[in-house]
N, C-alpha and C positions, 0 to 999 in steps of 0.2 A: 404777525406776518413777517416783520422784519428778522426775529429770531429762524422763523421756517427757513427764508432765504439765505441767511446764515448755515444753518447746516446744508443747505444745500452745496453752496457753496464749497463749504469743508469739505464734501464728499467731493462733486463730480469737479471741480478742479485736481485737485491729485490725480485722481482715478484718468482721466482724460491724458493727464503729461504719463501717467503709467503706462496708460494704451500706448500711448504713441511709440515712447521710449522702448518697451518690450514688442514691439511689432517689428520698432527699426532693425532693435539690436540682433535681435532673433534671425531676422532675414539678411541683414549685411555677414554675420559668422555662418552662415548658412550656407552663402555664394561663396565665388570665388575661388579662387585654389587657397589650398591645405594638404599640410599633412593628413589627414583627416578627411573621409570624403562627404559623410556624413555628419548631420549637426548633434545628435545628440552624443558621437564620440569626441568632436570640437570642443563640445561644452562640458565633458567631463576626461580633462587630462591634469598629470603632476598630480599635485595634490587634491584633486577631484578624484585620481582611480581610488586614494585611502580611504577617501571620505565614501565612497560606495563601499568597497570592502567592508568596514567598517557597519554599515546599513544593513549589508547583507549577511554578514557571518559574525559580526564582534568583532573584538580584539584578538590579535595574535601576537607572539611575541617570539624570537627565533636566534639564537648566536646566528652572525652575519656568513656565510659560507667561508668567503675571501679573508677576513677577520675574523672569527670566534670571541674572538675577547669583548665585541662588541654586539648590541644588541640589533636586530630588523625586527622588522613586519611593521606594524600599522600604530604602536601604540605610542606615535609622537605625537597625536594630533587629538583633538580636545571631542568630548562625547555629544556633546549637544544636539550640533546639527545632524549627524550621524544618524543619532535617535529618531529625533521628529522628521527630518527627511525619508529615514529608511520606511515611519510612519505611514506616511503618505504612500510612499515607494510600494508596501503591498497591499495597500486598498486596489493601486495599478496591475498589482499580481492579482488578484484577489477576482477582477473583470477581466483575466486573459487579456491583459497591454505589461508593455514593456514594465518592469522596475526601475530600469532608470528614470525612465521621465518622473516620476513620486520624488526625485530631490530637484531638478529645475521645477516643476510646480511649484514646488514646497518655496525654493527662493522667488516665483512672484508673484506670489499668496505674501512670503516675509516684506516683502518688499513693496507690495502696496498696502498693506497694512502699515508701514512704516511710515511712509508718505503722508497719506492720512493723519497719523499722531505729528509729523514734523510739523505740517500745515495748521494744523489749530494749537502748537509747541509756539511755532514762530508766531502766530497771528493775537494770540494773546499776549506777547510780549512786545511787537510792534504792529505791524497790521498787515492785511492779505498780501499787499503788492510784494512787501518786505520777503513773505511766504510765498510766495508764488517764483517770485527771483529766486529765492533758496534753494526752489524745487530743482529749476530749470538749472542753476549750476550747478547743483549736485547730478542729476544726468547728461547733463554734455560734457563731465571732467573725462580727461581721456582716457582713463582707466574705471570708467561707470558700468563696461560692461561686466565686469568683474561679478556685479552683484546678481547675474541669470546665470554664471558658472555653477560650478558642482563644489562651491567654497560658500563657507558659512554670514561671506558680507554682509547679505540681507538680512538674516537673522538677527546677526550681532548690531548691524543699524535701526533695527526695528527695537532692542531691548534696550538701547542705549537711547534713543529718543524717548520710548517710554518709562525709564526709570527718571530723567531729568524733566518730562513730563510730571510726572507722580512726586518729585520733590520738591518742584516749584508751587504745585498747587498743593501743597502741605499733607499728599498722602504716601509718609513715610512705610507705611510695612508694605504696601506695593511697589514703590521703589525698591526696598531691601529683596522683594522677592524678582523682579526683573532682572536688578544687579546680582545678587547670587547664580540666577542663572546666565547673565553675561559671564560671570566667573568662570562657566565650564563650557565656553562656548569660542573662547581663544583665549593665547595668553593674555594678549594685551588689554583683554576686561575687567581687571582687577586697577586699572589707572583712573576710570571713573569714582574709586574710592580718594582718590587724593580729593576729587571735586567738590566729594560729599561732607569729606575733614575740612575743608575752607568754607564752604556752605557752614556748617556746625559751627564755627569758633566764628565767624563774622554774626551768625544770627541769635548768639548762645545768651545776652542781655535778654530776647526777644522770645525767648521759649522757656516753656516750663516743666516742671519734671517730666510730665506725660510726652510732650513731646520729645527734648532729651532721651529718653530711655525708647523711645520709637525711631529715632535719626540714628542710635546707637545698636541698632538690630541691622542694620547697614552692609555695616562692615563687618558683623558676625556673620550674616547672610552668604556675603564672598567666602570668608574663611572657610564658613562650615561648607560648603558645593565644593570648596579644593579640597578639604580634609578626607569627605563623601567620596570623593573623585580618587584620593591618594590611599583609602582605606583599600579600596577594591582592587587597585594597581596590588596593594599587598597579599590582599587574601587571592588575588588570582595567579601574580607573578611572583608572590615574595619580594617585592620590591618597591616601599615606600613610594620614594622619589623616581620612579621607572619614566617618566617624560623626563625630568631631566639628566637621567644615564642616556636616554636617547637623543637628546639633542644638544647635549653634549661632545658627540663625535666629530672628529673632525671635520667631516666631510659639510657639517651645520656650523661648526665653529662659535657658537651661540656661548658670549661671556660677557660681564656685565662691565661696560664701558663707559668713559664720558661720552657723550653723543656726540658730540663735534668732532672726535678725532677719526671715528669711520666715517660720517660728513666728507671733510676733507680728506681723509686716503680716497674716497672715492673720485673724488670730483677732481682729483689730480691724479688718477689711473691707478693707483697703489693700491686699491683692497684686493685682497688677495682672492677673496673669497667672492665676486663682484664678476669675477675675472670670465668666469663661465656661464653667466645668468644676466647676457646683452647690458656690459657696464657701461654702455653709452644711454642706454635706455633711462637707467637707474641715475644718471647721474645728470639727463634733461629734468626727468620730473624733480629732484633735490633742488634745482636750481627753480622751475614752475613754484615748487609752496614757497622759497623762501621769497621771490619775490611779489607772490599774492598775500604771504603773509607781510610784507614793508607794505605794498601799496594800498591795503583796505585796512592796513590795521584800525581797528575802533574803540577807545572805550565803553561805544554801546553797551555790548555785549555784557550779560551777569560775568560778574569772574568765576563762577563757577564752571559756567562755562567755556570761558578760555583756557583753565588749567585743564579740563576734558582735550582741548584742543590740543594743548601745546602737548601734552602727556603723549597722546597719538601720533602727532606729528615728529616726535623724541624715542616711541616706546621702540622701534626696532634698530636705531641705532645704538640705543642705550643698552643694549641685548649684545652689541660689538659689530653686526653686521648691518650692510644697505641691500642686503637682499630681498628683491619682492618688496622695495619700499613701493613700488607704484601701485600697488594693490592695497597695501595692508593703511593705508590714509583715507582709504575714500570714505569709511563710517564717521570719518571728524570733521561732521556734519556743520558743527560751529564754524568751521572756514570758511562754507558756505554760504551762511545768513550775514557774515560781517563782511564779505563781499557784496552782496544781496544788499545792505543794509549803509553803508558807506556811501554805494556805488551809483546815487541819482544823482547827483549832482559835481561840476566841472569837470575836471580830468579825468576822474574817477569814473564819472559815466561810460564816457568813451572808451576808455578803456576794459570796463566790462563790459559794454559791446562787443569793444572786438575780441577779446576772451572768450564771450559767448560762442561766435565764430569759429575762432582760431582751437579750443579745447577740442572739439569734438574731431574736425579735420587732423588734431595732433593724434585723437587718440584710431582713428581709421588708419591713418597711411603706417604709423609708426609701432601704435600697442598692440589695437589690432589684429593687424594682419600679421605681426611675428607669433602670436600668440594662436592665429590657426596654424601658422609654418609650425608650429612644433615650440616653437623656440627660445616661449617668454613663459617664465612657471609660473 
């Protein structure tokens, strides 16, 4: 009886903070004014028109009109979601309804599926309450709605919780198959491999060949989905490396830096590249992790999962830019739980109360609504 109420539990708690969350968000980008009159073209702008392109025609690739020398069309941005979104996208062709609605489905289909794995991730590591806080700050951070856009967040939260799912409970070639396909699902999937190298070398007295040579299909996993990924760039473009001739132009500026020195160009007005993509925006939330990351910090938390964390929270600075950092953070789920998990007791409490509060009003009046204006990518 007690096991039933257990999964019960695991289920209709998630599922429930899903509803809600996806009822709000849906209906607050909905209303209001926008660029955008309509919500389903709301929820598919910037880098949501590639990612449909993409869904519905493939890859393209084009010398740039204004440039030549350089490369357009569609093929900076990773296949994954494309794929299984576009998937879904003509089942909705297939009954005469739109196509685009097949990639918002698609993200919360990913995104309570993901929920679910977070929920019994966290709960077997500490217990419901710990998971259930988790849930709640990962949907009221102010850039949560992120995850029902026409960007692959959901997805890439859903594969990244269950790969550290699958390696904590010792089933390494399903992590290596999650992780491979976080590989080709954004850059920044390929960081969950550092977690897996610190995971391996702290537990390597503790395993034995079989497993060894199973933790070790890992990170062949990653390799081989970008090699897979960079064969096809060749055989279709002639060009190995074509994502990064792409996002390589200046207009991305994408080069591999310390993390602190675009950090700070930002936060003291100097990134150049910042300059056009709301740098006051970019340079609140820089300042929002670093100081949830001093206040909740925990050793709780497996290290394996803080280096997942800190890696996400590093990967797009380390890239040279703070562009779109207030999106591309919210899958580093672990910030979530070590706030969640810190945060019962003295200051701490209070303070994620009023966090709880304060994120989501941040992310309405501020992410939000520039983000139907047009005006936040």
């Amino acid at each position: 009886m007690q096991k039933y109420l257990y999964r019960n539990k695991s289920f209709f708690i998630p599922t429930i903070c899903w509803i809600l969350f996806s009822c709000t968000i849906l209906t607050l980008i909905a209303s209001g004014y926008g660029k955008r009159t309509d919500l389903i073209n709301r929820l598919i702008q910037w880098d949501g028109k590639h990612y449909l392109s993409i869904a519905l025609n493939g890859y393209e690739a084009f010398p740039c009109p204004d440039s030549p020398q350089y490369i357009c069309g569609n093929v900076g941005w990773f296949p994954l979601y494309p794929i299984l979104a576009g998937f879904v996208g003509k089942i909705f062709r297939a009954i005469a309804l739109d196509f685009r609605y097949g990639l918002i489905v698609a993200n919360l289909l990913f995104l309570w599926l993901g929920l679910l794995v977070m929920f019994r991730l966290v709960t077997n590591l500490f217990d419901e309450s710990v998971a259930l806080w988790s849930i709640i700050l990962l949907l009221t951070f102010p850039t949560a709605f992120y995850f029902l856009t026409a960007f692959p967040y959901a997805l890439f939260f859903l594969l990244a919780v269950t790969a550290i799912w699958m390696l904590d409970s010792g089933r390494y070639l399903w992590s290596a198959i999650a992780i491979g396909l976080l590989s080709i699902t954004y850059p920044s999937g390929v960081v969950i491999v550092l977690a897996v190298i610190w995971f391996t070398v702290t537990q390597f007295k503790n395993l034995n060949r079989v497993r060894l040579w199973q933790l070790s299909a890992i990170p062949i996993a990653s390799g081989l989905a970008l090699l897979i990924y960079c064969l096809y760039n060749l055989y279709t473009f002639h060009d190995f490396f074509l994502y990064v001739t792409f996002q390589s132009k200046p207009y991305y500026a994408h080069s591999l830096s310390f993390p602190l020195f675009p950090i700070i160009r930002t936060l003291l007005g100097q990134e150049p590249s910042a300059t056009v993509f709301q740098p006051q925006l970019i340079s609140i939330m820089l300042i929002i992790v670093i100081l949830l990351s001093i206040l909740f910090y925990t050793k709780s938390l497996p290290k394996h999962w803080l280096i997942y964390m800190i890696g996400m929270l590093l990967f797009t600075p380390t890239m040279g830019s703070t562009v779109s950092y207030y999106r591309h953070i919210i899958v580093a789920f672990p910030l979530f739980v070590m706030i969640a998990q810190s945060g019962f007791v003295g200051w701490r409490k209070k303070i994620k109360y009023g966090w709880v509060v304060a994120g989501p009003l941040i992310g309405f009046f501020f992410y939000m609504s520039t983000f139907k204006a047009g005006a936040l990518m």
